[in-house]
ROBADREN-885795 format. One line per 2 residues: their letters; for each residue z negated, x negated, y negated of C-alpha. Coordinates in steps of 0.1 Angstrom, whole numbers. Example, Ala and Ser with C-alpha at 12.3 -4.5 7.8 and 13.67 -1.06 7.14 Angstrom:
residues 2
AS = -78 -123 45  -71 -137 11
END
This chain:
residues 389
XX = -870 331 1017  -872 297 1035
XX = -886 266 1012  -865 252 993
XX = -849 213 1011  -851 186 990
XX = -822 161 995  -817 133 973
XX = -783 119 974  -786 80 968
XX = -759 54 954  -738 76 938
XX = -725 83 898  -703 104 878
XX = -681 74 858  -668 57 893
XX = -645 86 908  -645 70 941
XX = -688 73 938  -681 112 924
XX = -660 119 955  -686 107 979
XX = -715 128 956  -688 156 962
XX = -682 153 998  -724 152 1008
XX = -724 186 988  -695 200 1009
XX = -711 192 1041  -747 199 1030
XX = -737 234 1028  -740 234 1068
XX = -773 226 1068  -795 263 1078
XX = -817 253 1047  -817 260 1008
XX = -805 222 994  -819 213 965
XX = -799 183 949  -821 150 936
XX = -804 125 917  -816 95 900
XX = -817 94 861  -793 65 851
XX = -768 55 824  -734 67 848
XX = -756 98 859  -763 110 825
XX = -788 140 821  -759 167 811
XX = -739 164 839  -767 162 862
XX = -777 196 850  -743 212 857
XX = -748 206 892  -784 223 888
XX = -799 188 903  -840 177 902
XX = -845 146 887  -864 118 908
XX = -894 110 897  -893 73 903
XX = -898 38 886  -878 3 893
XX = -879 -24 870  -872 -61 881
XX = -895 -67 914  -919 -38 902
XX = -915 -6 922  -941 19 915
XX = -918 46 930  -945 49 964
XX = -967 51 940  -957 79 918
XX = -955 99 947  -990 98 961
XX = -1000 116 929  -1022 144 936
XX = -1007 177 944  -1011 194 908
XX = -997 167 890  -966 169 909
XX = -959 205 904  -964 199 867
XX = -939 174 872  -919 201 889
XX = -920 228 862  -899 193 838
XX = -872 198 865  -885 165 886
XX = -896 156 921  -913 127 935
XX = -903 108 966  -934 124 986
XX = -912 158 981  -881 150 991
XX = -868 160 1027  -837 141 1031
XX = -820 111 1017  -786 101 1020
XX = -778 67 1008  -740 72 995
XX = -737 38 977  -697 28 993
XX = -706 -8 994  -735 -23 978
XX = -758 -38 1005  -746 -75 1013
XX = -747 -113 999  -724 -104 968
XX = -757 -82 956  -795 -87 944
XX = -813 -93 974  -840 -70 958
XX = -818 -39 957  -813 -42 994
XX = -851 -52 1000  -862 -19 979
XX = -840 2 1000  -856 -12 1031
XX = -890 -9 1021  -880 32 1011
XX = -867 35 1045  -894 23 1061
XX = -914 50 1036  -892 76 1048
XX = -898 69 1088  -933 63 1082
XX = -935 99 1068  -912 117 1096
XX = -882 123 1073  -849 118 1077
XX = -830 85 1058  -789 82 1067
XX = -766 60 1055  -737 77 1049
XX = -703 56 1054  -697 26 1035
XX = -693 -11 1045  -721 -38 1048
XX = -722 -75 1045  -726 -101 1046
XX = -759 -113 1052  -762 -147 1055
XX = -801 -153 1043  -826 -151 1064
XX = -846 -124 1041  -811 -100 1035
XX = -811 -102 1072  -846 -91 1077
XX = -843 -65 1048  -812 -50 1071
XX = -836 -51 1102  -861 -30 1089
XX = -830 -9 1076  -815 -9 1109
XX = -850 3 1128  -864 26 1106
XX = -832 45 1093  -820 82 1109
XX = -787 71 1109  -764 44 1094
XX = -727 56 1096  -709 21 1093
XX = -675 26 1076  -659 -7 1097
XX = -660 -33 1125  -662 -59 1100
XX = -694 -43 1087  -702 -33 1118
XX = -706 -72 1131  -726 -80 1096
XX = -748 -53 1106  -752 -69 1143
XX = -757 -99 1133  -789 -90 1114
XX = -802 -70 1148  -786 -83 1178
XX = -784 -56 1197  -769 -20 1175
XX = -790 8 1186  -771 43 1191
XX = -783 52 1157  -759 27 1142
XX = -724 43 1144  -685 34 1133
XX = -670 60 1114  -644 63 1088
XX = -645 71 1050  -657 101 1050
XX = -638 116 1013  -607 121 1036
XX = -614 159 1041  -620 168 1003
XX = -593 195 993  -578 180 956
XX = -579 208 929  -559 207 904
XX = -569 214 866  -551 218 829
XX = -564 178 829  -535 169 846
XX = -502 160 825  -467 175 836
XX = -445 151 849  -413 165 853
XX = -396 131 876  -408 118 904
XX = -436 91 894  -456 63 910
XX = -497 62 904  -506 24 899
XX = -545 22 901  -559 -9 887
XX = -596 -25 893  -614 -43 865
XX = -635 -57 895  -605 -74 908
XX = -601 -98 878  -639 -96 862
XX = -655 -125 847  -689 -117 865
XX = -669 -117 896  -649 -147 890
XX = -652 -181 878  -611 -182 873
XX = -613 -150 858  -591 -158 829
XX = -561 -166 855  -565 -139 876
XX = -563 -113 852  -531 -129 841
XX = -517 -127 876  -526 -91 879
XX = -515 -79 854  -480 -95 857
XX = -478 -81 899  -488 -46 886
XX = -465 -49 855  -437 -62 878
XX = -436 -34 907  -443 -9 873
XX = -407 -24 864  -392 -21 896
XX = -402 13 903  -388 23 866
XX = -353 8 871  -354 29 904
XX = -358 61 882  -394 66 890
XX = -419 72 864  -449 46 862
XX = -484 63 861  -512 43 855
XX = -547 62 871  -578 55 853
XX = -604 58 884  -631 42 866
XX = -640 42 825  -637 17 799
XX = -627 -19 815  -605 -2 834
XX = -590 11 807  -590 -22 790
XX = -569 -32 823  -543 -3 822
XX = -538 -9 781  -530 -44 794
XX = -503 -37 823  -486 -12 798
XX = -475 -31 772  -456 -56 797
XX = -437 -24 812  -432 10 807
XX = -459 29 818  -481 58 807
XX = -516 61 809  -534 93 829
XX = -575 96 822  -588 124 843
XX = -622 131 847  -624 155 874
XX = -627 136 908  -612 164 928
XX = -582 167 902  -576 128 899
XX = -570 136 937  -545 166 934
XX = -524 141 910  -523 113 931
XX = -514 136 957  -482 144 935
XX = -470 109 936  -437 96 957
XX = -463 66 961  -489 45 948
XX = -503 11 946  -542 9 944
XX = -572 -18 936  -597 13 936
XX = -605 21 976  -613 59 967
XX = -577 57 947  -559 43 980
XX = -580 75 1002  -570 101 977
XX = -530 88 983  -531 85 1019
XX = -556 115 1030  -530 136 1013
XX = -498 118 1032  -486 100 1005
XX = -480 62 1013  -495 32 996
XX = -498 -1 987  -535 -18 990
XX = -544 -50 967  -579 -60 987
XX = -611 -78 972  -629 -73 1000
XX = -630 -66 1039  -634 -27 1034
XX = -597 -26 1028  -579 -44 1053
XX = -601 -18 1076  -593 17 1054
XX = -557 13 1055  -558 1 1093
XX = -576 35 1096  -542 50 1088
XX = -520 28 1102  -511 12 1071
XX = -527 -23 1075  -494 -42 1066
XX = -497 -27 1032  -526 -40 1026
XX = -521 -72 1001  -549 -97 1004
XX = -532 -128 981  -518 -107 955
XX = -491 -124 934  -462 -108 919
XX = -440 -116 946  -465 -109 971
XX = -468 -72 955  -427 -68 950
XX = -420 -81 985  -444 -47 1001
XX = -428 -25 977  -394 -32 988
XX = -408 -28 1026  -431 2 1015
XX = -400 20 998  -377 14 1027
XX = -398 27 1050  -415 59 1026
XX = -401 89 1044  -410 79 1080
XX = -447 62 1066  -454 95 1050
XX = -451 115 1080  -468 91 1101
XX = -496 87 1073  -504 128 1078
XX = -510 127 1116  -536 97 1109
XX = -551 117 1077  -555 149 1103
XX = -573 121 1130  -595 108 1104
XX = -604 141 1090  -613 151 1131
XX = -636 119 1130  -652 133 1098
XX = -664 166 1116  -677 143 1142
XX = -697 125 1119  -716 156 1100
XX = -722 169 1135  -741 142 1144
XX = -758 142 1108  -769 179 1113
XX = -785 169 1151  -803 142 1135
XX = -820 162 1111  -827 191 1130
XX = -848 176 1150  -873 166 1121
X = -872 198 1106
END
């Protein structure tokens, strides 16, 4: 029997479904690789211990607090030490063969430049030691400092591959490097191709409903100085189209995609109209319900993907550029709602349910595209590490 292959699969969690897809999606491709995988994932409070151990996953053996990193460190311990280490169910980074950085968008200006200076230096690690370091899609930027843009250099150099998810983060990431080399490549989200399963989580909805998916992050007082205000606003533009839907005769979902605040959020929205509240905590079954839906209105990216990888059209309310770019990806970039207001939200419903039967077919042929670009992308993924193993 061939060694076991060590990949650790970075940025990812088990609260945020949108992070659970992408931890979902490496596994499905991973199973092309001609090697044994062994999953690593980092200890953490949304990657509890339990759930880590239904998927039979290593724990990294690593250490981060403030600027202190001692994660090099830990793994240049001698040879015996680390296979003690081993029979605990952990690995060091010295034993991991391939890391996939999965994050969805966490490397730019809005973010500690030490998280992004961390990941360079363990890039740089990684190249140093002949193994292979990808980026899987997500969006970057910006990077406006000269020492984020440095960190994204030695990103940039040293990293296998860095699947960019669009050109907006595709000209963040140039701007930090001048010149891209051919290791830097544009490529969609790459959750499109996961097949939704359906569980006994999911509620029976006998009429044709609507799946509003709110975004704590949208109205969050970290976030936002007027965060008061804008949570106000939201809520009344989500409570409003819930209220136009429901005269219509459609039934008003609200999708939990995330945990508590957005639950806070979706308690919120449904005492202003009537709505009912859906918690599911299987990624892949959040995904077959969505893919129920006549239609939906999203703030959570992963929520808007699940709706229109699976032909059903959507609505869009953006916080950041990755949006705009997604739903351009399938033709729906005029549903995408930057300024969101009540009206603002009302006046793309009434477009969006004009236009529903002839946006849902058109929606599909996009979805089939994207899912095309997504075989693409592992393609090049399996190249790349075959030639350092």
């Amino acid at each position: 029997m061939s060694k076991p292959f060590y990949v650790e699969i970075k940025g990812v969690q088990f609260r945020n479904k949108g992070a659970y897809l992408m931890l979902l999606a490496c596994l499905d491709g991973l199973k092309q690789l001609p090697h044994p995988i062994e999953l690593v994932l980092s200890p953490g409070p949304n990657l509890p211990y339990p759930e880590r151990a239904r998927l039979g996953a290593w724990q990294k053996l690593s250490f981060r607090r403030g600027g202190l990193d001692l994660t090099a460190v830990i793994g240049k311990l001698p040879s015996a030490m680390q296979r003690l280490f081993n029979r605990y169910g952990m690995v060091t980074e010295q034993q991991i063969d391939l890391a996939l950085e999965a994050s969805g968008f966490a490397y730019g200006d809005q973010w500690p430049l030490r998280f992004l200076q961390n990941t360079a230096k363990e890039v740089v690690r990684f190249a140093k030691a002949g193994k292979p370091f990808i980026f899987m899609p997500q969006a970057f930027g910006p990077f406006k400092s000269e020492a984020s843009k440095a960190a994204m250099r030695d990103i940039v150099n040293h990293a296998t591959l860095v699947f960019v998810r669009d050109p907006v983060s595709l000209e963040h990431v140039k701007g930090c490097v001048g010149t891209l080399p051919d290791t830097v490549v544009l490529t969609p989200d790459f959750t499109v191709g996961l097949t939704a399963r359906a569980n006994d989580e999911i509620p029976a909805i006998t009429q044709p409903y609507a799946a509003l998916i709110p975004n704590n992050k949208v109205v969050s007082k970290f976030n936002h100085a007027n965060a008061e205000q804008l949570r106000s606003n939201y809520i009344n533009a989500f409570a409003g189209a819930a209220n136009k839907l429901s005269a219509q005769g459609m039934q008003c979902v609200l999708v939990n995609h995330e945990g508590k605040e957005d639950a806070l959020l979706c308690d919120e929205i449904a005492a202003k109209a009537p709505c009912t509240i859906v918690q599911i905590e299987d990624p892949l079954a959040v995904k077959a319900f969505i893919g129920k839906a006549e239609l939906a209105i999203s703030s959570r990216f992963h929520g808007a993907v699940n709706a229109l990888s699976q032909g059903v059209p959507c609505i869009a309310t953006s916080w950041s550029h990755k949006y705009h770019a997604m739903m351009s990806d399938f033709g729906m970039g005029e549903y995408c709602v930057a300024e969101l207001t009540e009206q603002s939200l009302l006046t793309a419903l009434e477009q969006l349910l004009t236009h529903k039967v002839e946006l849902a077919s058109e929606i599909k042929v996009k979805a089939a595209a994207l899912k095309q670009q997504n075989q693409q992308m592992w393609q090049k993924l399996y190249q790349a590490v075959s030639k350092t193993h």
